[in-house]
C-alpha positions as CSV (number, residue, x, y, z in Angstrom):
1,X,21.6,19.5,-7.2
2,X,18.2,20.0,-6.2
3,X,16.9,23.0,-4.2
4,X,14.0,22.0,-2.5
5,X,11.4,24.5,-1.6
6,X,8.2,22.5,-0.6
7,X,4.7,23.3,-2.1
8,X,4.7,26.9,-2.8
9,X,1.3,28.4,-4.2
10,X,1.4,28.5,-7.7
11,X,-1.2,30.9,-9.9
12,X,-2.5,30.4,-13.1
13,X,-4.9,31.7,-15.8
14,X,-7.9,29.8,-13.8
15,X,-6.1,27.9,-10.8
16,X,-4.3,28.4,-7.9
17,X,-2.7,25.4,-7.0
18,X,-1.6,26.0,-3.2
19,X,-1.2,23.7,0.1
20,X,-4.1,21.4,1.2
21,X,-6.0,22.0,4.0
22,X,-8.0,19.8,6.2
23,X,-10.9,21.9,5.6
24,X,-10.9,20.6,2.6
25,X,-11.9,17.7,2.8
26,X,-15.3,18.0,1.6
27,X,-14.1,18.7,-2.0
28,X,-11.7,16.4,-1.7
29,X,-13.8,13.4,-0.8
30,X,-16.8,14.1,-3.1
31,X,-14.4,14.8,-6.5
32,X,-11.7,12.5,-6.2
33,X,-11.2,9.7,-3.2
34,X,-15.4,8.9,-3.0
35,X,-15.4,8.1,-7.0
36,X,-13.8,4.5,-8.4
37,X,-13.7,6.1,-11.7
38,X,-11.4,8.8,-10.7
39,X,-9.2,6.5,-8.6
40,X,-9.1,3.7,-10.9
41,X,-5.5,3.7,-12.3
42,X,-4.2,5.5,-8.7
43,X,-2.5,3.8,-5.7
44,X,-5.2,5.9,-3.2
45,X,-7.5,3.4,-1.6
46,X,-11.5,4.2,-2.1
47,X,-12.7,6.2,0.8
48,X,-16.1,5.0,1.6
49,X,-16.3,8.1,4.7
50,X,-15.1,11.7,4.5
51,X,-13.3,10.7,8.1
52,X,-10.6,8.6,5.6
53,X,-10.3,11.9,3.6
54,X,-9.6,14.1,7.1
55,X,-7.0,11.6,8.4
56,X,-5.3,11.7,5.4
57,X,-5.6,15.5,4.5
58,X,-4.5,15.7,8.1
59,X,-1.1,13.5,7.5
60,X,-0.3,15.5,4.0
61,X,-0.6,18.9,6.7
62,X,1.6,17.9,8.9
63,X,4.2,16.5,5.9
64,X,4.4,20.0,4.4
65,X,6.2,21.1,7.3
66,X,9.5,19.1,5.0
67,X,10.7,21.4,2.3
68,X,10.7,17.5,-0.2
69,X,6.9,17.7,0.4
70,X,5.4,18.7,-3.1
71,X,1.1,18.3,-3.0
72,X,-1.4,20.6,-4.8
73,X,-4.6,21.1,-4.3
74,X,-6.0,22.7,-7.7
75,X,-8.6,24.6,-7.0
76,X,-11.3,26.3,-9.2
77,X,-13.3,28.8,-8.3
78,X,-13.0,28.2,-4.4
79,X,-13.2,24.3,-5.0
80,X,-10.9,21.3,-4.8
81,X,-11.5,19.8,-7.9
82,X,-7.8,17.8,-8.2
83,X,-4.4,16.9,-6.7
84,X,-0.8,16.9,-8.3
85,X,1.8,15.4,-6.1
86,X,5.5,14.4,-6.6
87,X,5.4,11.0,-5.8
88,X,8.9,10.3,-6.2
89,X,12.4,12.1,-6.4
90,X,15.8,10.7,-7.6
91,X,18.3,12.8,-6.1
92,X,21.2,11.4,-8.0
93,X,19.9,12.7,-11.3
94,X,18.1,15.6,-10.3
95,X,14.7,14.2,-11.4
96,X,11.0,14.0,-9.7
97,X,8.3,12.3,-11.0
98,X,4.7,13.3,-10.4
99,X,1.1,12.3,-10.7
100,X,-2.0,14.0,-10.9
101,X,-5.7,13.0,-10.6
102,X,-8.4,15.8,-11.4
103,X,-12.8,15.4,-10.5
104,X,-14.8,13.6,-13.8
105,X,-16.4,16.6,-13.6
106,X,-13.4,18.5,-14.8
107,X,-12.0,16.1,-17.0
108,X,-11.7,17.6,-20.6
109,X,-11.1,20.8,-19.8
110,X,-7.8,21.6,-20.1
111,X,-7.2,22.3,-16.0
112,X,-4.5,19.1,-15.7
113,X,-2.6,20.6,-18.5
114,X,-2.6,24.0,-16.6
115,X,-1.6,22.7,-13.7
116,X,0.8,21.0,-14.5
117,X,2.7,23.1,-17.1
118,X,2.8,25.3,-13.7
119,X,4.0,22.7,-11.7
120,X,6.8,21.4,-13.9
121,X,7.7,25.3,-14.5
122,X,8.1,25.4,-11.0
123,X,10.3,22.2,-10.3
124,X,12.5,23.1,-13.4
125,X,13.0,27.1,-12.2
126,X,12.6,26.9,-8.5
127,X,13.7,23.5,-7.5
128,X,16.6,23.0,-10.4
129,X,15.2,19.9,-11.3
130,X,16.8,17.9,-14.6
131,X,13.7,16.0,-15.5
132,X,10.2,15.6,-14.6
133,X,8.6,12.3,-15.0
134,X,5.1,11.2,-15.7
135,X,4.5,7.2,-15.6
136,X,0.8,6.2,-16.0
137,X,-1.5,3.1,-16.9
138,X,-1.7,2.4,-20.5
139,X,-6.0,2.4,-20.5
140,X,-5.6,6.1,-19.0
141,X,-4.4,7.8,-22.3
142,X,-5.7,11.5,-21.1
143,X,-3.2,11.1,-19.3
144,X,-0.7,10.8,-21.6
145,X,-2.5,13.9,-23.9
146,X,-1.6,16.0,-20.9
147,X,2.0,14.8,-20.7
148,X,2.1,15.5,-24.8
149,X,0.8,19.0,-24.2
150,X,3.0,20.0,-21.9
151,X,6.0,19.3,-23.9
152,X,7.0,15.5,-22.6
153,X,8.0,12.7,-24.5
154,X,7.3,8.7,-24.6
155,X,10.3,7.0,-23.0
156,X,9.0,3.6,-22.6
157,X,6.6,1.1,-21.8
158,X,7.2,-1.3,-19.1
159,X,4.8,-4.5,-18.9
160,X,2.2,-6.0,-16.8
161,X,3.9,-3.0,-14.0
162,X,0.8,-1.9,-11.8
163,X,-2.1,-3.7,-10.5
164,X,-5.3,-1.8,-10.1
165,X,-7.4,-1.5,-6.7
166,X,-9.5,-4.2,-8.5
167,X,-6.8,-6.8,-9.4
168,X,-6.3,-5.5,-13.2
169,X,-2.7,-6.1,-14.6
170,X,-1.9,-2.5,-16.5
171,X,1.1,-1.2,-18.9
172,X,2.6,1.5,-17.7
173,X,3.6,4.2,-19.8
174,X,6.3,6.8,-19.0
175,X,7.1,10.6,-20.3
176,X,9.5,12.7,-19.2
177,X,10.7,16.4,-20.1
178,X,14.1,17.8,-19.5
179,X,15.1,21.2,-18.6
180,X,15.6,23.6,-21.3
181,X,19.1,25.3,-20.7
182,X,19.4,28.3,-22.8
């Protein structure tokens, strides 16, 4: 069963990955929801104002008030520079499946394979989750080098499953780790 806790600050090496705040926006909007690049295999619309990014920073607050509400903000050195969310939890077998979209800036780096080592640590430990899913588009395979590295495995492929913001048809890949009982 799972034990859910909410988004609890989480520290690592270079990150703390705590709660969003409205205040910050500002990172928010000029790293990840203001670039197409960055949001091209997500299901976030394009903010064209920083107003967009308030609203919805402003919803996210008010949702970690539920204890199911898992959403990181990664920050590096005082900045926003990415977002890991669980997007989606399957009671029944004790699994949650997450996404996470990091700045161009900071692509490269090694800071989504930090994060979310810490994050999956955390679900497995804290929360008692099974499994943690990753699904993402087949023409994002960084994605799927961060999965690798932190310990998941290809499960399967599943065809023609996600359209783009601009109408393209993607494969979408899926990894998943289990929980280590020793």
């Amino acid at each position: 069963m799972l034990h859910h806790k909410g988004t609890a600050e989480l520290q690592t090496e270079r990150l703390l990955l705590r709660r969003l705040r409205v205040s910050d926006s500002g990172d928010f909007f000029t790293n990840l929801v203001n670039d197409k690049e960055v949001l091209r295999y997500t299901a976030w619309p394009y903010h064209e104002t920083i107003e967009q990014t308030v609203e919805m920073l402003t919803a996210w607050c008010d949702a970690y008030e539920k204890p199911i509400f898992y959403c990181w903000g990664v920050e590096f050195e005082g900045k926003i520079i990415g977002n890991l969310t669980v997007y989606r939890i399957y009671e029944d077998t004790n699994s949650l499946e997450i996404g996470y979209c990091f700045g161009k800036e900071h692509w490269n780096k090694g800071f989504a394979t930090e994060a979310v080592k810490a994050v999956t640590d955390f679900l497995f430990s804290a929360v008692n989750a099974e499994k943690i899913i990753v699904s993402f588009a087949s023409g994002n395979p960084a994605s799927g080098r961060v999965a690798e590295k932190c310990g998941m495995t290809y499960v399967k492929t599943d065809k023609a499953a996600f359209t783009t913001q601009s109408g393209e048809v993607v494969d979408v890949i899926e990894y998943e780790k289990n929980r280590c009982v020793n």
